[in-house]
N, C-alpha and C positions, 0 to 999 in steps of 0.2 A: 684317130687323128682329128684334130679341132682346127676348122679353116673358118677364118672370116676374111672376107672378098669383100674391099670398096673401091670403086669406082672412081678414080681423081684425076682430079685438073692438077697437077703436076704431086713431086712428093722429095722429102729428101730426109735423109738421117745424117749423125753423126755420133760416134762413139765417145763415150763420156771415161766407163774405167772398166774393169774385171769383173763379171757375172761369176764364171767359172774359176776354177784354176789351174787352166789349161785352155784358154778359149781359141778358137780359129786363130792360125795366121792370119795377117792381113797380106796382101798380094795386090799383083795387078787388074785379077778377076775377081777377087773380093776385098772389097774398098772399106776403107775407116770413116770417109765421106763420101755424100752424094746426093744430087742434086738437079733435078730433071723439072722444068716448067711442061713438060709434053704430058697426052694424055694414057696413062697407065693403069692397070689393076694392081692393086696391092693386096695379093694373098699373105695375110698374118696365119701362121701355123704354129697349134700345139701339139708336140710329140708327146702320146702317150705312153705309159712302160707296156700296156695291152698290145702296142705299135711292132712289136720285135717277132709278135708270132707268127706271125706271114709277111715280110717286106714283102717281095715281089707282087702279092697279092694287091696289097694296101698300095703300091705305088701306080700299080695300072690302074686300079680306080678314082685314083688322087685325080693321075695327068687325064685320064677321059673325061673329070667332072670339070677339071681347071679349064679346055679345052672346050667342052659344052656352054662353060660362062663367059670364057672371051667371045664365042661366037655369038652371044646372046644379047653383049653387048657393042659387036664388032670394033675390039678392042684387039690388036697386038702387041701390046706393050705388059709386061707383067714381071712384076717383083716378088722375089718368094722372101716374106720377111719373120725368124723363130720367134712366137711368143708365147712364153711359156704360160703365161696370165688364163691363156685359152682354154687351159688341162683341166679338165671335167674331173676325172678318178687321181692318178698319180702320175708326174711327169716321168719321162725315160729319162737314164742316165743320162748324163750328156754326151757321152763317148759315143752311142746308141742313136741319140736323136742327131745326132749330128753326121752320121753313117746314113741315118734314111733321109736328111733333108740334099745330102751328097747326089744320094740315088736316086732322088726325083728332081734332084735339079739335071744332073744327068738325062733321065728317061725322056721330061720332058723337052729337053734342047733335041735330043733324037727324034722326036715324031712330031715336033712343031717346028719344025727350019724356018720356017716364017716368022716365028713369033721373035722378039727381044727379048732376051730371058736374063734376068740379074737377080743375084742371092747376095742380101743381107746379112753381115758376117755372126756369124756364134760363138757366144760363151761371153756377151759383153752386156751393161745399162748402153743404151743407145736414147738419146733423143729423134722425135723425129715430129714433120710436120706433115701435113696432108688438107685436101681441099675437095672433099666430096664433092661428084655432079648433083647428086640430090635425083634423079630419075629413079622411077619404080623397082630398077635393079640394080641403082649403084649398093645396095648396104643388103651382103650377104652372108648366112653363115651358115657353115654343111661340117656334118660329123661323117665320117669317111671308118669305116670299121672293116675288120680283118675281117667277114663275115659276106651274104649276101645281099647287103642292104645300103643302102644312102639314104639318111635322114637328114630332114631339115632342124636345124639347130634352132635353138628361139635366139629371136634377132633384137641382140644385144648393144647394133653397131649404132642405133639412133642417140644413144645418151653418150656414147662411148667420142662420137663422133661431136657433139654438142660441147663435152667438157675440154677436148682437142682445142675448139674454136674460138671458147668462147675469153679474154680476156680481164685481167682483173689488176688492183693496183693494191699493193698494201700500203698501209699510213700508222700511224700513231694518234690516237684519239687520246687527249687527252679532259682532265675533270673540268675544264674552262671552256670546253666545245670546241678546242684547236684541234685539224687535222692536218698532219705535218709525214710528209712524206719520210717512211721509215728510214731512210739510207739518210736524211737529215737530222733525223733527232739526235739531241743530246742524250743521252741514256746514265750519264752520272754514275750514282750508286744505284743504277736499275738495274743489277749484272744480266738477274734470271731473265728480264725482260730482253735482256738484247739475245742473250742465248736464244728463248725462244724465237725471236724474229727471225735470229739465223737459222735456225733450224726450220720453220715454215716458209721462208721465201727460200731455200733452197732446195726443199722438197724431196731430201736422199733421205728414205727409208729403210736402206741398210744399214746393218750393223757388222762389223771385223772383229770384235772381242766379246766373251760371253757380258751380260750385266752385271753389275758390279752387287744388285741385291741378290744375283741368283746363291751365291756364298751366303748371306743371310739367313733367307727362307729356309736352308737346309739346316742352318748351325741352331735355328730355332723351330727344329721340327715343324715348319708347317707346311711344307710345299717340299716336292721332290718330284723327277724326272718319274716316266716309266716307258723305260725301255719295250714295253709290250704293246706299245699301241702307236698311231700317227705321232710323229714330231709336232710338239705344238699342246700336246692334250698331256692332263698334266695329273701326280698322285696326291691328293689334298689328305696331308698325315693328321690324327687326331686333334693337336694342337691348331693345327689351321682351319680346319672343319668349324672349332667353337669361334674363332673368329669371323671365317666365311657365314658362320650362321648368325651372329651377331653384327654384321655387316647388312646383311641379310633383311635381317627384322626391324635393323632402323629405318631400313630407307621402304618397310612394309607397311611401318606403324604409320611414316610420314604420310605416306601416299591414303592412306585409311582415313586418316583424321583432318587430309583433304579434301576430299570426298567421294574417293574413286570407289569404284567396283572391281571386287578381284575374278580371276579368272584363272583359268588355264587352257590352254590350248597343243594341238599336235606338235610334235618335234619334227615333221616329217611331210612335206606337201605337195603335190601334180605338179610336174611342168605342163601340164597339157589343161589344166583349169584354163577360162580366159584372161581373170581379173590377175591371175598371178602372172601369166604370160605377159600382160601391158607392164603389172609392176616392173618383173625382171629385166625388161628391156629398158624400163626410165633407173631402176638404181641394180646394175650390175654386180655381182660379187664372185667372189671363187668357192663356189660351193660344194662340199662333200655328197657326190650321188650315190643312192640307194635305189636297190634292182628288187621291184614285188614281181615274179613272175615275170612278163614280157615288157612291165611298166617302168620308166624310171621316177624317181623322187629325187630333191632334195632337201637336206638338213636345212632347218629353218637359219638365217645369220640375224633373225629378233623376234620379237614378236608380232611383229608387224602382219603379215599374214592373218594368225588366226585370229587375233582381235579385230581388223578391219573385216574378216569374212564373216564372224559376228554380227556385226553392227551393221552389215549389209541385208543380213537377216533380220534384223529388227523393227519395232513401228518406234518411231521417233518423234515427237512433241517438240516445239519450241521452249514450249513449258518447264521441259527436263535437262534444261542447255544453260550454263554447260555441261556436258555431261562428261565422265571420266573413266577409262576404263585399265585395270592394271594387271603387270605379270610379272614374277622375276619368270626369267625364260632361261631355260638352257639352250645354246647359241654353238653356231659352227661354220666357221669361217677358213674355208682353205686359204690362209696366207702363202706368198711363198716362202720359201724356207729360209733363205736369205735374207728374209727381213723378221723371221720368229727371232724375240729377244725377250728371254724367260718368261717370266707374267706381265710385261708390259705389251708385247706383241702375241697373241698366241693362236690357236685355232679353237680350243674349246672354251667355251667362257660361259660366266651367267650373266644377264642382263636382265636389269629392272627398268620396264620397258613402261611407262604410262601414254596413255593417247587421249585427247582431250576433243572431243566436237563441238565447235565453238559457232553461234550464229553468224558473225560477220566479224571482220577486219577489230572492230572495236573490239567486242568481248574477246579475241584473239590475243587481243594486245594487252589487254589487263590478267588473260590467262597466263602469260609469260612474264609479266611481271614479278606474277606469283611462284611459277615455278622457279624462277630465275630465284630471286629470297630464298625457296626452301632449299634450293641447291647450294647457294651461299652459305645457308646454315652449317649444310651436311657438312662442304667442305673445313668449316670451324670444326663441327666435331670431330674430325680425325686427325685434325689439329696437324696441317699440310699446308704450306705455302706454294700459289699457283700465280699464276701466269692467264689472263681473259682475249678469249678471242669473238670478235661478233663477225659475221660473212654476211652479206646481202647485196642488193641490186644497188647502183649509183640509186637512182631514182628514188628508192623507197627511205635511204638514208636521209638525202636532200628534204623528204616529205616527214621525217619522224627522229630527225636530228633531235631535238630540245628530249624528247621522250629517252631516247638512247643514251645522252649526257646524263640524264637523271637518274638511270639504271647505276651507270660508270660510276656516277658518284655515291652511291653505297658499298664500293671496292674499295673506293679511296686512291686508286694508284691510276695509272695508264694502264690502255690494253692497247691490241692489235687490233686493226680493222681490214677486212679484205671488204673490196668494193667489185664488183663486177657490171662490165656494161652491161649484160644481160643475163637475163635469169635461166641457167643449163640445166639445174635441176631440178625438183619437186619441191622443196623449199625458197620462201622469199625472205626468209631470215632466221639464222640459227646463232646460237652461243655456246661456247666451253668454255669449261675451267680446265686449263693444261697444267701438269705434271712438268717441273723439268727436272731430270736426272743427274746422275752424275756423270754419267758420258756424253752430255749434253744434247743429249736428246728428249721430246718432251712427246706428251702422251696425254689424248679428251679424257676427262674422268666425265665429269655434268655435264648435260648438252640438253640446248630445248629447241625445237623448228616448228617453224610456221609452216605448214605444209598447204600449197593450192591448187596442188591433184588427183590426191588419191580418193580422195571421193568420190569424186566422178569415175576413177578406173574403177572401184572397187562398189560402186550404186550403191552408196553409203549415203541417206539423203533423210529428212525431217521434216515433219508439218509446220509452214510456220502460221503466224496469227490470219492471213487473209485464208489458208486452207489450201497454199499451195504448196507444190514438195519441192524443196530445194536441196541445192548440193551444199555441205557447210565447210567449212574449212577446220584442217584437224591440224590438232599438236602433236611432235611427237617430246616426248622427255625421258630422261636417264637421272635422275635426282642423284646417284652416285656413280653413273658410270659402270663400268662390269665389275662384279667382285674381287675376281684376282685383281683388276688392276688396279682399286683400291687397295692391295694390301702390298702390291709393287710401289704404291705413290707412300705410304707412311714406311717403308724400308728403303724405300731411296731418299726421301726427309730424313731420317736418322744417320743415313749414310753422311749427310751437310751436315749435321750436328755434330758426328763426328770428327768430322775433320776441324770444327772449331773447338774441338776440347772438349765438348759436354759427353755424358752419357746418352746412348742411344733409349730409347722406350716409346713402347706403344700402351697412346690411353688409356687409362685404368680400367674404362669400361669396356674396353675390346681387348683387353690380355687375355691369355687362356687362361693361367694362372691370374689371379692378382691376391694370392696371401702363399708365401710357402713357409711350412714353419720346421724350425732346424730344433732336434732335440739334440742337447748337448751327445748327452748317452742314450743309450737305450732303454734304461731305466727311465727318462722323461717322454715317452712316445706316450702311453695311455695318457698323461696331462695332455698334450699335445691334442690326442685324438679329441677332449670333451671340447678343446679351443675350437676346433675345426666343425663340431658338432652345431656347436654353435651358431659361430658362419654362416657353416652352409643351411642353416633355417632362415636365416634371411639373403639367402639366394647367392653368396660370395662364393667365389671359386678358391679352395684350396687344397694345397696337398701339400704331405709331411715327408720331409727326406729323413727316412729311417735308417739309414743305409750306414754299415760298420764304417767309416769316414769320419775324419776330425774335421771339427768344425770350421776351420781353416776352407778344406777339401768342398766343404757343403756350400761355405757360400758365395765359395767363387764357381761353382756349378749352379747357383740360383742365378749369380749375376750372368754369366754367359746365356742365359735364357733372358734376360731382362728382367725377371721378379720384380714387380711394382713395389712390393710390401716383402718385409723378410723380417721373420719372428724368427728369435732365438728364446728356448725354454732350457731352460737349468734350476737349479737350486734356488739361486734368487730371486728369478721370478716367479717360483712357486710359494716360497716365504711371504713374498711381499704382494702376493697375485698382482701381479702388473706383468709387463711385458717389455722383451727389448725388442725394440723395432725398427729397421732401418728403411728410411724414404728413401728411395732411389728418383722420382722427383724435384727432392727439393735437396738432394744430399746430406742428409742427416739425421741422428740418431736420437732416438728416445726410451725414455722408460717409462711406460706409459699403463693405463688401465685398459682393458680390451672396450671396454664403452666408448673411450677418448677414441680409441682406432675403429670403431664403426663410426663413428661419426664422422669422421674426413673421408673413408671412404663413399657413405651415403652424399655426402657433400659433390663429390670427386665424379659420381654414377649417376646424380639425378637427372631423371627424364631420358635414361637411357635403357636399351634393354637390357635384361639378363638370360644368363643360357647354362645351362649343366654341366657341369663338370665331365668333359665326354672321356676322363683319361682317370684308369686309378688313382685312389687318394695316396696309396703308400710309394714312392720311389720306389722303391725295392721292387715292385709289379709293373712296373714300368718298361717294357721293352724300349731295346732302342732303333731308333730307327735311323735319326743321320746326324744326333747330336753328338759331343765330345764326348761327356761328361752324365 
């Protein structure tokens, strides 16, 4: 069980909708509202599934510990409030956690008659507000296990408590330097912009129906569920792999020929380091923990760890500033489950993670400049319409307005601006490009922050010209965002394509396929094969549907895949050596010479990468895995 204890000058919730589906009655003793200015503890608790193998055990040491903390801070007043956010390993059922939060609400009204004791109803989203004392023991938090022990949890509640408090206002920035309170704007034919506004100022990251590309991904073999492992972590089928890798390599090549240094680093790091302990407590997450012997880990949620622990290790120059350092990272992120929504929301991901050490405030802001550009690039290449959001402090807005307009206006459109009075996090200014969906939800693909503490957490520090060592200020960047959920952002694009009539497809140079060539008969497959022979010398992906099927049959199983390019080989164009060939692009048909069709593709591909054909070239060798056809 996961308890965090804070101390407040009063506290209240209120229930919003359905967590569960079946959540607590509400009642006389368990309230849908509530609302106390007096002074209270507010124990938040997460029930673990670990939590069921000794209740009685687990709940005498709960109320002995809860009890030990009132007294510590001679406090009477205390709220047991469920959150499931806490769950270190895997939450308990709800039926489960909601039986041991019963039990010790129970035990502890029995051996504390003194105390006020009130429980927070279960199984619901709840808002709620709170107003830390701020004393050396208001922000607690204690892991509580079936076993012989009580450990101190790393204390989480300082950031947790800062993002609670801190306020913000969203607006409409628009290309003329106007900031116009979002709930005023006219939004016209901005649709996706208002979408996403709605969707960011209301802040429900739940979802009630599967997503709408999760049918996609599987109908185009490249992403599938697997039932064997965490909800969230996902099976990347052949077809998605040459995309995932070609996703991969662009935003690898970019980061290279920007200047960074690549790296690799652990999957896997101490809670009990110091510099990750300060991290963990300024950027909180739900982390999958791994047990070495008596030790715990967790899974890395970026890169961020091993590269700053790097560079904390290093002798550093002014000289070599800015300096750049990169990873794609594999990533792991306990969401909860209620808010997993196929590859838009998930738990296992890759992240292309850059960090930049920049001398001061200036060169910070010219680094971002630039990544912001290559990010905007990225976004054109996968050819995905988004939605800008920038977050920063009032202050720093007011101070760097004209520079921020000038960014806006290489978008060409409006974005969102969130302002805050004051700065909660480790960043003083960050950007996305959002995704919106077709369930009208929207999703960071690019993102760049100014970051003005981890440096100092992390003794990440640089000689500068006078010879003394200073702390610098670092960037962090995502040039595309996680992988999967780039290939959720160009499948929920096609999903709006769709619905206006066009044909769906993904860019020529991220298709798995992009040539499939139909032999009439079986008799045209060897011509077929010298075509492909061809190709694939200069690096095209193709393969031949061999398969006893009329051609009918074949190229409406090309088109259910998307096939950028579809060769038909018969008679004709063995005579005439030419080719028929259909643009699924531009909608139309040719008969053309295979030189004519490298050359559009070359056209179509340049300055992008290429990647191997990771799927047999004959249909026929083809297992299937979750397509129709």
């Amino acid at each position: 069980m996961q308890l965090l204890l804070i101390h407040s000058d009063g506290f209240s919730w209120k229930i919003n909708e359905k967590a569960v589906s079946n959540p607590e009655p509400i009642s006389d003793q368990i309230l849908g509202e509530y609302t106390t200015k007096e002074s209270v503890m507010i124990v938040f608790i997460g029930v673990e599934i670990s939590d069921i193998e000794n209740t009685s055990f687990l709940i005498e040491k709960t109320v002995l510990e809860l009890q030990r903390a009132l007294h510590d801070v001679k406090e009477t007043n205390i709220i047991l409030y469920p959150w499931v956010h806490l769950v270190k390993m895997a939450p308990a059922k709800p039926t489960d956690a909601l039986n041991i939060l019963q039990a010790l609400h129970s035990q502890l009204k029995d051996d504390s008659p003194n105390f006020y004791i009130l429980r927070a109803p279960f199984g619901y989203y709840k808002g709620f507000s709170l107003k830390c004392k701020g004393h050396a023991l208001a922000e607690r938090s204690k892991e509580i296990i079936s076993g012989d022990r009580i450990s101190e949890s790393i204390e989480v509640t300082a950031a947790i408590t800062a993002e609670d408090e801190v306020k913000s206002q969203f607006y409409i920035l628009t290309q003329t330097g106007d900031l116009i309170p979002f709930e005023n704007y006219n939004y016209g034919d901005l649709k996706d912009l208002q979408i996403f506004v709605n969707y960011e100022t209301a802040k429900d990251r739940s979802v009630s129906s599967p997503p709408k590309h999760v049918e996609l991904m599987k109908q185009l073999e490249l992403v599938d569920y697997e039932e064997g492992s965490d909800a969230g972590n996902f099976r990347i089928l052949p077809r998605g792999y040459i995309v995932k890798r070609l996703i991969e390599s662009h935003v690898l090549e970019m980061a290279i020929k920007y200047g960074a240094m690549v790296v690799q680093t652990p999957l896997m790091y101490s809670y009990e380091h110091p510099s990750l302990k300060k991290y963990l407590a300024r950027f909180p997450a739900r982390q999958y923990i791994v047990k070495s012997g008596q030790k715990d880990y967790f899974l890395r949620f970026s890169a961020c760890f091993g590269q700053f622990l790097a560079l904390s290790d290093s002798i550093i120059s002014y000289r070599q500033l800015p300096l750049k350092i990169f990873e794609l990272s594999a990533s792991f992120r306990r969401e909860q489950r209620g808010e997993l929504a196929g590859i838009r929301r998930l738990r296992a991901f890759t992240m292309p993670d850059l960090h930049t050490v920049a001398i001061d405030m200036p060169m910070a802001k010219r680094e971002f400049e630039s990544q912001f550009l290559l990010a905007l690039q990225y976004m054109n290449d996968i050819e995905v319409n988004f939605e800008t959001a920038f977050r920063m402090t009032t202050s720093f807005y007011e101070e760097n307005k004209d520079w921020i307009v000038s960014m806006i206006n290489k978008i060409e459109k409006p974005i969102l601006i969130e302002l805050f009075d004051s700065r909660y996090a480790y960043f003083i200014l960050k950007f996305e490009f959002n995704i919106v969906d077709s369930q009208k939800k929207a999703a960071a693909l690019s993102t760049v922050q100014i970051d003005v503490e981890n440096s100092e957490r992390f003794d990440i520090k640089f000689t500068n010209d006078k010879g003394e060592v200073v702390y610098p200020l670092l960037l962090h960047c995502s040039l595309s965002g996680s992988t999967e959920r780039v290939i959720y952002g160009i499948l929920e694009e096609q999903l709006r394509q769709m619905k206006k009539g066009l044909k769906p497809q993904i860019p020529l140079w991220l298709s798995p396929t992009q040539v499939r060539i139909l032999p009439v008969t079986g008799e045209f497959v060897p011509y077929s094969e010298e075509i492909a022979d061809k190709l694939e010398q200069i690096n095209i992906r193709v393969e031949i549907d061999d398969r006893d099927l009329s051609l009918a049959k074949k190229i409406r199983a090309a088109e259910k895949l998307w096939t950028p390019l579809i060769f038909v080989i018969g008679e004709k164009e063995i005579n005439q050596e030419k080719i028929t060939i259909r643009y699924r692009k531009e909608k139309i048909q040719q008969f053309q010479t295979l030189e004519e069709v490298i050359t559009y593709i070359k056209k179509h591909t340049a300055k992008k990468p290429t990647f191997l054909r990771a799927i047999p070239r004959l249909v026929s060798m083809q297992p299937i895995f979750t397509r129709e056809v």
